[in-house]
C-alpha positions as CSV (number, residue, x, y, z in Angstrom):
1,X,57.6,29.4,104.1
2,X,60.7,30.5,105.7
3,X,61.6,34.1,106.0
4,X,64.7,35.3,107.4
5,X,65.4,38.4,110.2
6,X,68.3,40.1,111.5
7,X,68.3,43.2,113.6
8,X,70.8,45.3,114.2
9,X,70.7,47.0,118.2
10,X,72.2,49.6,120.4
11,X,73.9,46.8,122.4
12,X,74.0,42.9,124.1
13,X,71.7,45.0,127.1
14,X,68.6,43.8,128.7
15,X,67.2,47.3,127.9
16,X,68.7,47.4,124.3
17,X,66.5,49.1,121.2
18,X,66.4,48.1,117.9
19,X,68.5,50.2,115.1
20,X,67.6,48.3,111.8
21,X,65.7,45.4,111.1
22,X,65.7,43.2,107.7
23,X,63.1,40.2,107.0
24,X,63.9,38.3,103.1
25,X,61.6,35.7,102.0
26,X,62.5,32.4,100.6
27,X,60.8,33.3,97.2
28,X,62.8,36.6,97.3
29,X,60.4,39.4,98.9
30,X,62.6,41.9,101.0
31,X,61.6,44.5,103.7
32,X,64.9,46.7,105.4
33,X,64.2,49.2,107.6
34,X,66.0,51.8,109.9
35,X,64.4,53.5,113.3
36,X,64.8,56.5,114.6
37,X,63.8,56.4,118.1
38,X,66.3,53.9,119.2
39,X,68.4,55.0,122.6
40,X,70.9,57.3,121.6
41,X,72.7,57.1,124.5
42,X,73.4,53.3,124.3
43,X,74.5,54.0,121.0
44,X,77.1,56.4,121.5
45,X,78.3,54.6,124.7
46,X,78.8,51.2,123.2
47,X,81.9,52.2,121.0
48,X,81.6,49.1,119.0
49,X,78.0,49.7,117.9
50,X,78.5,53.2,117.0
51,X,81.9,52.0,114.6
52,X,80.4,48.5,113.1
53,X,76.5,49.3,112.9
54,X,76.8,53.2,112.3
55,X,79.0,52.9,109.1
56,X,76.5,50.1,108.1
57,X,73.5,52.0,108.3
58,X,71.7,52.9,104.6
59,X,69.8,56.2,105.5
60,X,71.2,59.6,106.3
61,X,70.1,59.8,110.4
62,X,71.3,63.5,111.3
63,X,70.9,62.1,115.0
64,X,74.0,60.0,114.1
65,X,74.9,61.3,111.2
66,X,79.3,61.4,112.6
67,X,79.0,58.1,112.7
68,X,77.7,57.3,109.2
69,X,79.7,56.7,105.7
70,X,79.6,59.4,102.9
71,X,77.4,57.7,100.8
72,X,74.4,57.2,102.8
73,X,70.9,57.8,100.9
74,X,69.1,61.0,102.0
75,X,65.4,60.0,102.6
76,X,64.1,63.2,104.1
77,X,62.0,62.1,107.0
78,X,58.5,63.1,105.4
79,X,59.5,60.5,103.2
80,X,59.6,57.6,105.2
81,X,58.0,54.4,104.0
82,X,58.4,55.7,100.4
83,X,60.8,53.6,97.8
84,X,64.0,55.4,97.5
85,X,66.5,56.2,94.9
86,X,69.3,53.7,94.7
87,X,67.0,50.4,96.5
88,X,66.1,47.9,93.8
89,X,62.0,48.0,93.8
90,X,62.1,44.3,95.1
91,X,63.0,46.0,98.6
92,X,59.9,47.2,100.9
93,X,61.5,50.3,103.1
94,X,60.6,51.6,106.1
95,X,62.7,55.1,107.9
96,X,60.8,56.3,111.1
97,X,59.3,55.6,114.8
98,X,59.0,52.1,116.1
99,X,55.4,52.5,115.6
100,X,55.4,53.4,111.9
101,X,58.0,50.1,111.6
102,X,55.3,47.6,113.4
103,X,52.8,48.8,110.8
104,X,54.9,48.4,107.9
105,X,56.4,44.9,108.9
106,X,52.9,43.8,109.5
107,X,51.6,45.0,106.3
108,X,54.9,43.1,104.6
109,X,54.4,40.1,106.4
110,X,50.6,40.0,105.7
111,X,51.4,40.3,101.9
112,X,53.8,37.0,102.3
113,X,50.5,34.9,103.6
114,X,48.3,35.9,100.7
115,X,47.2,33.5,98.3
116,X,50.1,33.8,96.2
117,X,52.8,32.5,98.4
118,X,50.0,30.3,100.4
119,X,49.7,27.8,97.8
120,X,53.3,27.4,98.1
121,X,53.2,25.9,102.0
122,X,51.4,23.2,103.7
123,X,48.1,23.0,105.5
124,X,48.7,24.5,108.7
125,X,52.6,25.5,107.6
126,X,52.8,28.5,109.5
127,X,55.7,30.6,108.4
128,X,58.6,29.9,110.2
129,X,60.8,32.7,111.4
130,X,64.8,32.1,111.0
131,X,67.3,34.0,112.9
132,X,71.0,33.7,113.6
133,X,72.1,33.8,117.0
134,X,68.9,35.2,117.9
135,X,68.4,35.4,121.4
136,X,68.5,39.2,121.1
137,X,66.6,39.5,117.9
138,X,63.7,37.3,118.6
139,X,62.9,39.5,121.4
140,X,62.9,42.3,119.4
141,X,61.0,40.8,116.7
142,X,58.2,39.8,118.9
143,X,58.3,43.5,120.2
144,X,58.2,45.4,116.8
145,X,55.8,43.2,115.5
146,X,53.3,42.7,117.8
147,X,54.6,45.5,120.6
148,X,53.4,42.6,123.8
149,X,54.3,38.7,123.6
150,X,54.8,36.0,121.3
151,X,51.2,35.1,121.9
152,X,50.2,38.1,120.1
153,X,52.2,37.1,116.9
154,X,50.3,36.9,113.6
155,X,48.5,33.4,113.6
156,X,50.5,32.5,110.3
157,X,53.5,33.4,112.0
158,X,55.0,30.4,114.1
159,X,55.8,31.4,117.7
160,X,59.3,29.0,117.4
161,X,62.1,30.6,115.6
162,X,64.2,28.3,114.1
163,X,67.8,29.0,115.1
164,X,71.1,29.2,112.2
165,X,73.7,28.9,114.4
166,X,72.0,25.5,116.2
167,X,71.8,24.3,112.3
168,X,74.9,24.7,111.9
169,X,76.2,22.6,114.9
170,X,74.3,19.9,114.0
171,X,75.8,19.6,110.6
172,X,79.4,20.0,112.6
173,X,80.1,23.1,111.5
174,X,81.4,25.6,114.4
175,X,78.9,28.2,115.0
176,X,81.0,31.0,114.8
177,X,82.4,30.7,111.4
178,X,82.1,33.7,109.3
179,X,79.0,33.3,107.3
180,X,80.7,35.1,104.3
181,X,83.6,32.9,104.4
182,X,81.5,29.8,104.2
183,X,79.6,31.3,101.6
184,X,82.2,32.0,99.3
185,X,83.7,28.6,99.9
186,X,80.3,26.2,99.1
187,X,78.5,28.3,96.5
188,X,80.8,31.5,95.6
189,X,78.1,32.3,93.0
190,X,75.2,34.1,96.1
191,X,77.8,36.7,96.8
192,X,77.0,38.2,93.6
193,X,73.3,38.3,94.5
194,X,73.7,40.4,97.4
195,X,70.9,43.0,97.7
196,X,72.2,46.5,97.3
197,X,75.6,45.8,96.4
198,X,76.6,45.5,99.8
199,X,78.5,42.3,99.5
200,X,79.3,40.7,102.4
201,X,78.5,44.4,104.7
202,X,78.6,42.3,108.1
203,X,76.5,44.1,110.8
204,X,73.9,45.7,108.2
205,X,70.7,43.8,108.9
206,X,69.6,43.6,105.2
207,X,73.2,41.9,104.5
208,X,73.0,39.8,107.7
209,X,70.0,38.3,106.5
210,X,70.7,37.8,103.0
211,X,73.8,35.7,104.3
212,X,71.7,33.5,107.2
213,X,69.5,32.7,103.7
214,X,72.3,32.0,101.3
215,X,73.4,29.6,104.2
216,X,70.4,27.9,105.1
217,X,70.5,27.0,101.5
218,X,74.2,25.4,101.7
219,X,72.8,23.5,105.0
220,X,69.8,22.0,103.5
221,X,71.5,19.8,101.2
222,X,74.0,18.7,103.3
C-alpha cells in the first residue's frame, strides 16, 4: 500500500515544528490535521511561511489568526478530533497538541493495516510511505508518529520513504516542475477530484498530498 504525506512547517530550520500534516491512501482514505503547539516565533519570523502556509491553513488558529483567510472553519478547540462542518466525511481530522496528533495518525494508520486494505498488499508489503522532497518531512513524520526514531515506526510501516521528486528524475522529468502544471497537462481530469475544493492550494498539506498522489499515478505508467 502506498500512502502519501506532506507537512507543512514553520521553516527549512534544523529546529523547525510541524504546522499541518496530511497522509491520503492509495484506496482514497484521508487524514489532515493542523497543530497548535508549533513555534510561533519561527512562524512569524519566516515571512514566507506566515504569507504561503498561513492563508493555507483550514482551521481558525486565534494564535495566527492575522495571517489566516476569511473563510477558515471555526472548530472550537474542545472540538478537536471531531468531523467538521464543510470536510467531506471521507477526511479523518485532527486540531490540537502534537500529542493529541501522534494518537490520531496512529489510530488512522492502524485502520489502513486492517484486514480490509491487507488483502490488498503482499506478504510482507509493508506500507510504503511517499513524500515529495522530503528531507524535512520524513523527519517530522518519524517524530509525530512515533515521537523517538525510525526504529520505533509501526512494524507495517516501511522505515524507507520513497521519494517523488527522485521519481521524477528518473523518468526525465525536472524535479521542480510544478506538480499542478503537470497535472493538468497528462490527466486534466484529477484536478476536479481535489479534496475540499481546494484545487491546486499549493503549500496546504492536504492539497500537497493529493497532487504527489495524482502524480505518482501519471509516473507509473510511463
Amino acid at each position: 500500500m502506498k500512502i502519501f504525506f506532506d507537512f507543512e512547517f514553520t521553516g527549512l530550520r534544523q529546529d523547525t515544528t510541524p504546522v499541518s500534516m496530511a497522509m491520503i491512501s492509495e484506496y482514497g482514505p484521508k487524514f489532515y490535521a493542523e497543530f497548535t503547539d508549533f513555534d510561533i516565533s519561527q512562524f512569524e519570523s519566516d515571512d514566507w511561511v506566515a504569507r504561503n502556509i498561513g492563508r493555507n491553513l483550514l482551521f481558525k488558529n486565534e494564535a495566527i489568526s492575522s495571517y489566516q483567510s476569511i473563510d477558515v472553519i471555526d472548530k472550537g478547540y474542545e472540538n478537536c478530533g471531531t468531523q467538521y462542518t464543510g470536510l467531506p466525511d471521507e477526511i479523518t481530522t485532527a486540531f490540537g497538541p502534537l500529542e493529541f496528533v501522534r494518537e490520531k495518525a496512529n489510530e488512522f494508520l492502524q485502520r489502513m493495516d486492517d484486514s480490509k486494505y491487507e488483502s490488498k498488499r503482499g506478504i510482507d508489503d509493508r506500507i510504503k510511505m511517499w513524500g515529495d522532497c522530503l528531507a524535512y518531512d520524513w523527519i517530522l513524520f518519524v517524530q509525530v508518529i512515533t515521537g523517538t526514531t525510525a526504529i520505533d515506526l509501526p512494524m507495517e510501516i516501511d522505515y524507507i520513504p520513497m521519494d517523488l521528486a527522485t521519481l521524477l528524475w528518473v523518468k526525465g522529468f525536472d524535479p521542480d516542475v510544478s506538480r499542478e502544471d503537470f497535472v493538468f497537462e497528462h490527466y486534466p481530469e484529477m484536478m476536479t477530484e481535489l479534496p475540499l475544493g481546494i484545487v491546486g492550494n499549493k503549500h496546504n498539506a492536504l492539497s500537497d498530498a493529493y497532487m504527489m498522489k495524482c502524480m505518482e499515478e501519471i509516473l507509473s505508467t510511463m
